[in-house]
C-alpha positions in Angstrom: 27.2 19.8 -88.0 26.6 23.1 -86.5 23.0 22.1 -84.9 25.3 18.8 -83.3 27.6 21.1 -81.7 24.9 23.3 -80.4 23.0 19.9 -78.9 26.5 18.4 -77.5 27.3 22.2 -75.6 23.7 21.8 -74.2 24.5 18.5 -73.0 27.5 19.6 -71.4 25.9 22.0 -69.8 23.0 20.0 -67.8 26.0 17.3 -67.0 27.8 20.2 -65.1 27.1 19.4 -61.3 25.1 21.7 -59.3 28.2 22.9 -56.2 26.6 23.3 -52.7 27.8 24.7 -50.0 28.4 23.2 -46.4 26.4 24.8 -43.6 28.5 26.2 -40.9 28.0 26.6 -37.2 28.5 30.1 -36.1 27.9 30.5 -32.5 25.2 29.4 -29.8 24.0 31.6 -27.1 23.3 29.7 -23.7 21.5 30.7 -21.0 19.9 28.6 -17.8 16.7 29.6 -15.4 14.6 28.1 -13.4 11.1 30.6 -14.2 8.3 30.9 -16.4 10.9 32.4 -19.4 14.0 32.9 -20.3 15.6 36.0 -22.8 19.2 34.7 -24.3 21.0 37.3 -26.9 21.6 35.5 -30.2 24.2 36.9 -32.9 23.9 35.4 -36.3 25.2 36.9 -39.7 25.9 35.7 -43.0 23.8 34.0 -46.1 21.8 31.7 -45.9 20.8 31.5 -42.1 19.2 29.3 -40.3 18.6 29.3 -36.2 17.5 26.5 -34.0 16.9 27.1 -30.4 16.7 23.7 -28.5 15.5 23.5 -24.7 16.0 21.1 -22.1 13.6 21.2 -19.4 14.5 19.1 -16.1 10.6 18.6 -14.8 8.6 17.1 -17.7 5.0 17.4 -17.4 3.0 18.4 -20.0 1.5 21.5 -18.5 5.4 22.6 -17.6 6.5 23.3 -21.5 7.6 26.0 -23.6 4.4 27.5 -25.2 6.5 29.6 -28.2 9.7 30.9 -28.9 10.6 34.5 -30.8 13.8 35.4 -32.3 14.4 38.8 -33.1 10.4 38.9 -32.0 9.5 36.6 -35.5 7.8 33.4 -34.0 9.9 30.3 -34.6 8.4 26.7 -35.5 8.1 23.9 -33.5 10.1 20.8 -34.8 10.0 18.1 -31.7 8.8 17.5 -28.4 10.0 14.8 -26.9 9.9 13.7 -23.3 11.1 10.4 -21.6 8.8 7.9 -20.6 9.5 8.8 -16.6 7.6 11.5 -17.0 10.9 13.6 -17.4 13.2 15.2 -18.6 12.2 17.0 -21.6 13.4 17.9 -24.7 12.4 20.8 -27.4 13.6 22.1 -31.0 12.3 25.2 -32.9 14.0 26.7 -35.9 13.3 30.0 -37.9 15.0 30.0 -41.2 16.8 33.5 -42.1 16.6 34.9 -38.6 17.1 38.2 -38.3 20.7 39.1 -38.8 22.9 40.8 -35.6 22.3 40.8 -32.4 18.8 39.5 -31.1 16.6 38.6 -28.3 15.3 35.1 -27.9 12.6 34.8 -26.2 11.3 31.1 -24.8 8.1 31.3 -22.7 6.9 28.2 -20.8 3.2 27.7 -19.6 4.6 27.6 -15.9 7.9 27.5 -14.0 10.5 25.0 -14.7 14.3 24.3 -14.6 15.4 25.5 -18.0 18.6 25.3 -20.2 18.5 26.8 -23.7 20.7 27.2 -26.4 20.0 29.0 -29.5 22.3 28.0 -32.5 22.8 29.8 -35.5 23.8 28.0 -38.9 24.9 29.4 -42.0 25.2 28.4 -45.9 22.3 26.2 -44.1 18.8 24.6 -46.0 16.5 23.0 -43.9 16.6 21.2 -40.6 16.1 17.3 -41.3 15.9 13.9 -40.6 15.1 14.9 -36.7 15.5 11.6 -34.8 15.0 11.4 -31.2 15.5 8.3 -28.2 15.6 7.9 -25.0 16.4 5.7 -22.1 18.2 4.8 -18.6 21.3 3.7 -18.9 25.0 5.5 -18.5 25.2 6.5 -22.5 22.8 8.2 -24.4 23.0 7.8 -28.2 20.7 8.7 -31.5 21.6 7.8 -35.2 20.4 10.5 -37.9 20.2 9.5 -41.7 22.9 12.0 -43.0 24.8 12.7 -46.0 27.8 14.2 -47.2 28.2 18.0 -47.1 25.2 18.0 -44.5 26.0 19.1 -40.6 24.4 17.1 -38.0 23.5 18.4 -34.6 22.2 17.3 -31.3 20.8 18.5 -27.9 20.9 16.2 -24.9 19.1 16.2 -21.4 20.5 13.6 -18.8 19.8 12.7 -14.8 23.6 12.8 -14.1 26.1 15.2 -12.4 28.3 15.1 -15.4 28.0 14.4 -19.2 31.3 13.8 -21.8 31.1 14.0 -25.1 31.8 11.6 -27.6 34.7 10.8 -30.2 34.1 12.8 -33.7 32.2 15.1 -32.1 32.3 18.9 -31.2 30.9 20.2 -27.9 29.1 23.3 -28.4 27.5 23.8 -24.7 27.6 21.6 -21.6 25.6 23.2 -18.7 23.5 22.7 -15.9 19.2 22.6 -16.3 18.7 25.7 -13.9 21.8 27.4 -13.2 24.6 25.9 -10.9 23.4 24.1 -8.1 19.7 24.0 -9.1 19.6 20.4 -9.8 22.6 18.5 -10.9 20.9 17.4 -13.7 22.4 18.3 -17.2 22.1 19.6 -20.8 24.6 19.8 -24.1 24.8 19.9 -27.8 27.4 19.2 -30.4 28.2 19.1 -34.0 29.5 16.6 -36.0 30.3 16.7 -39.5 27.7 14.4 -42.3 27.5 10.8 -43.7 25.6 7.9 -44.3 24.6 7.4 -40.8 26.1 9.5 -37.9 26.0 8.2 -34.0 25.5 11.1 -31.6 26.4 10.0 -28.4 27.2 11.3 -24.9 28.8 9.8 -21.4 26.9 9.6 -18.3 28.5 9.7 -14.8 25.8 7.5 -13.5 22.8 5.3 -14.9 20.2 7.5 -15.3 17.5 8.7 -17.3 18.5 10.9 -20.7 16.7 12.4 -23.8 18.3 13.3 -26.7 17.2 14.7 -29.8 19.5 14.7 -33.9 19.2 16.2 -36.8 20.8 17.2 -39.8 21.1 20.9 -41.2 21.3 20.4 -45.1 23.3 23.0 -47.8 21.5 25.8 -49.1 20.6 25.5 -53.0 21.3 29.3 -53.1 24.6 28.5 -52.1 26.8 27.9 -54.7 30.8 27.8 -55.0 30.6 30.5 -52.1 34.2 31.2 -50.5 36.0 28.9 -47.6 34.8 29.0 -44.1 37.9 29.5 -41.6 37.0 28.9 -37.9 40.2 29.5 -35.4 40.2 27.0 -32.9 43.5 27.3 -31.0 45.0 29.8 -28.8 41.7 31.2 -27.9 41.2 34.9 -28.1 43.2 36.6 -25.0 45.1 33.9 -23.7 47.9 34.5 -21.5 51.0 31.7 -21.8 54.6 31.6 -20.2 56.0 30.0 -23.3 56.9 31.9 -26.4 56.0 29.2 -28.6 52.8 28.3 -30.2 50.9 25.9 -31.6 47.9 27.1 -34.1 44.8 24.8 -34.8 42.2 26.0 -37.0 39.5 24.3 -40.1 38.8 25.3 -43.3 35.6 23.9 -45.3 34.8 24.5 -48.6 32.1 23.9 -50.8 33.5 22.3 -53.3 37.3 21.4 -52.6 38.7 18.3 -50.6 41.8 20.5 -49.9 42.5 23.8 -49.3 45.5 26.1 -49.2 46.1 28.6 -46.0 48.3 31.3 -44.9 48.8 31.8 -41.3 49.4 35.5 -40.6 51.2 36.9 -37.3 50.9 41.0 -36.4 49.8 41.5 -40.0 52.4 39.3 -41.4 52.3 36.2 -43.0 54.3 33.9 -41.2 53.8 30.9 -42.8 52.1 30.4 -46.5 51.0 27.7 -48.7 49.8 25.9 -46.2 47.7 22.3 -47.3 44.7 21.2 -45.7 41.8 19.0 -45.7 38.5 20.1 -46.0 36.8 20.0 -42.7 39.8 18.9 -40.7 41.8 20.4 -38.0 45.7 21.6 -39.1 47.8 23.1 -37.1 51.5 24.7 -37.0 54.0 25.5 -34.5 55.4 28.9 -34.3 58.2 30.1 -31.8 60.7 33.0 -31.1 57.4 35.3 -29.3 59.2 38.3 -27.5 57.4 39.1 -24.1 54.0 41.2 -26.0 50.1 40.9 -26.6 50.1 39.4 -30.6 47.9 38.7 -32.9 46.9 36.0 -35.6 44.5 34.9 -38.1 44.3 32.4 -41.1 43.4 33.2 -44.7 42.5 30.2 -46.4 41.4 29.7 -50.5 39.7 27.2 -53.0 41.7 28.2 -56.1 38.8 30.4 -56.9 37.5 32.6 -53.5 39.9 33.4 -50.4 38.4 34.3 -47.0 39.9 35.7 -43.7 39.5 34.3 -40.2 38.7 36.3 -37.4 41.7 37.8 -35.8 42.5 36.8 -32.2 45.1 38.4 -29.7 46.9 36.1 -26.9 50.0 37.1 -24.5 53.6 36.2 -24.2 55.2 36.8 -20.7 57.9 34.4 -20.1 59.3 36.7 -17.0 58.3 37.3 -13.9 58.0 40.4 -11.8 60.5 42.7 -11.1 61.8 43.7 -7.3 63.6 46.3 -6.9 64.7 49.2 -4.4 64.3 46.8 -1.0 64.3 48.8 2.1 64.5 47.3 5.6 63.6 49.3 8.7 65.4 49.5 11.3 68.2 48.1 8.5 69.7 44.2 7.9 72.0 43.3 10.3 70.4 45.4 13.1 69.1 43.2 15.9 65.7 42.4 16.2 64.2 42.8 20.0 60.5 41.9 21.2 58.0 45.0 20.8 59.5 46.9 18.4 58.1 47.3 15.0 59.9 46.8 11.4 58.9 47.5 8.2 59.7 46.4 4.8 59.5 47.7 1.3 60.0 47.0 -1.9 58.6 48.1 -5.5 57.4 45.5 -8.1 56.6 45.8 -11.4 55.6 43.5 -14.6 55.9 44.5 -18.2 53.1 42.4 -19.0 50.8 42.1 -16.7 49.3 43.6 -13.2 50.9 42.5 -10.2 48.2 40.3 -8.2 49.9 39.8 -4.6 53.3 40.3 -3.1 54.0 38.2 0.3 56.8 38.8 2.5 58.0 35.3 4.2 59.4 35.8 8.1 60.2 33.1 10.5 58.8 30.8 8.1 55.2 33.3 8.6 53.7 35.0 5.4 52.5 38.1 5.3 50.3 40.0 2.5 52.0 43.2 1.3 50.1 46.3 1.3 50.0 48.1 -2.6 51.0 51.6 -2.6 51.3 52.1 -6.2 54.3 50.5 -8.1 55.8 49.8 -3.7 54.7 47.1 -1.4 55.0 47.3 2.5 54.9 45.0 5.4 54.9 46.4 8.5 55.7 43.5 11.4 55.6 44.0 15.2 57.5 40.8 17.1 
């Protein structure tokens, strides 16, 4: 009996499923050119990392491309190269799994000048970049389908002949920029995220018929990565904004590694303001919260499994629901004086904001405005009919 127990425990054991968790995008650091290299300043911490750095390059010869990229000065690997059949433009992906950690410099270096847009992505509780599938054509929507799977994260980077480029539905933008800098050519360059399955359709709007390249793949769960605590990404108000209504509405996600749903506290100036908050795994929630007095605040999310509990970032925005005060007007020669041709008057008045600097005061006479002079907290306009 005892030697069946023993053999049943085991057996229960190796049925136990193996928990992964699901990579997470951090950041991406962006940066346009139009030279022989470009430096961007990547930032990525946590377990587990991974960082791809794709490049879009708007001329597309073969003596034109990026010869090797560093991060953190460790060489990265080259994963595709894929240019349209035009002749251009180009598109290239490296990776470098467990960058190092903080801020870095990475360093793309072409064989000769180009117009260049890069973005360098860092993924974390990530495994291995797969499944890279790649297309091309002329038309006004560019579109690749990448073999996915649950708890996987599939990216893309995208390099069209068009002025403008939309994203599409499911997915989320993580850079839209011109190849060169603004101006350089109106040709452009993004990437975006979108959460695994089967199959998964990355696709992209074009403003015009034109030539585009674009380039999927899939960033699987680290084996290493098991059961780890809920990721909480703030998504709404971003950090430092400044509203005129003092009432707001939060978004943010939680994803988990093993959970469908999640519970979340939402925490105002160190004080929860709304607990026990349900949500999906890997979808948006939001609440509404009102009553803001006039004040720069501050709010995070704190989200658990049942078993680990993780903290957001904390973001600040603004409340200032009144407008600037005037005060202490002043008139010379003094209201209700007549006004005759050559002579000069001057007006004054102070204005001050509890919230914010005061950008311009105008004084409106005869139906003319005038631009205040700033003397401190007073304003002057000095007026000769």
């Amino acid at each position: 009996m005892r030697k069946l127990m023993i053999a049943l425990l085991l057996l229960a054991a190796l049925l136990v499923p193996t928990v992964m968790a699901v990579p997470t995008f951090m950041n991406v650091s962006t940066g346009t050119s139009q030279a022989a290299s470009l430096t961007l300043t990547a930032n990525c911490t946590g377990s587990n990392r991974v960082g791809v750095v794709n490049v879009m390059l708007d001329d597309g010869p073969a003596d034109k491309t990026v010869t090797g990229v560093t991060w953190g000065g460790t060489a990265m690997t080259s994963l595709a190269n894929v240019v349209h059949t035009g002749g251009s433009p180009r598109v290239q992906v490296f990776n470098l799994t467990n960058p190092p950690s903080g801020s870095q410099s990475v360093v793309i270096t072409l064989a000769q000048t180009n117009k260049i847009l890069a973005g360098a992505v860092c993924f974390t509780e990530a495994g291995a970049i797969t499944n890279l599938t790649s297309a091309e054509g002329t038309s006004t929507t560019a579109s690749v389908t990448v073999p996915s799977t649950t708890n996987h994260l599939v990216s893309d980077t995208v390099a069209v002949y068009a002025p403008t480029l939309t994203i599409g539905a499911g997915q989320t933008e993580r850079y839209n920029l011109e190849m060169g800098g603004a101006g350089a050519t109106g040709h452009r360059a993004g990437g975006s995220t979108e959460a695994g399955a089967t199959s998964v359709t990355m696709s992209w709007t074009l403003s015009a018929s034109e030539k585009w390249v674009i380039i999927g793949y899939g960033t699987s769960f680290s084996p290493s990565a098991v059961n780890a605590a809920p990721g909480v990404t703030l998504q709404f108000p971003a950090n430092a904004t400044n509203a005129t209504t003092s009432s707001y509405n939060f978004t943010w996600t939680a994803t988990d590694d093993t959970n469908t749903t999640l519970n979340c506290n939402l925490t105002i100036n160190g004080v929860t303001n709304i607990s026990g908050i349900s949500v999906t795994n890997n979808t948006p929630a939001n609440r509404t919260v009102s009553g803001f007095t006039d004040a720069t605040h501050a709010w995070n999310v704190t989200c658990t499994d049942g078993t680990n509990v993780n903290t957001s970032q904390t973001r600040n925005f603004k409340v200032d629901t009144k407008g600037p005060a005037l005060n202490n007007r002043t008139e010379n020669p003094a209201s209700g004086v007549g006004y005759s041709g050559g002579r000069i008057y001057n007006f004054t008045i102070n204005v001050t904001d509890a919230s914010n600097a005061v950008n311009n005061v105008t004084l409106v006479f005869d139906n003319v405005t005038y631009v205040a002079t700033k003397n401190g907290f007073r304003y002057n306009v000095t007026l000769t009919d």
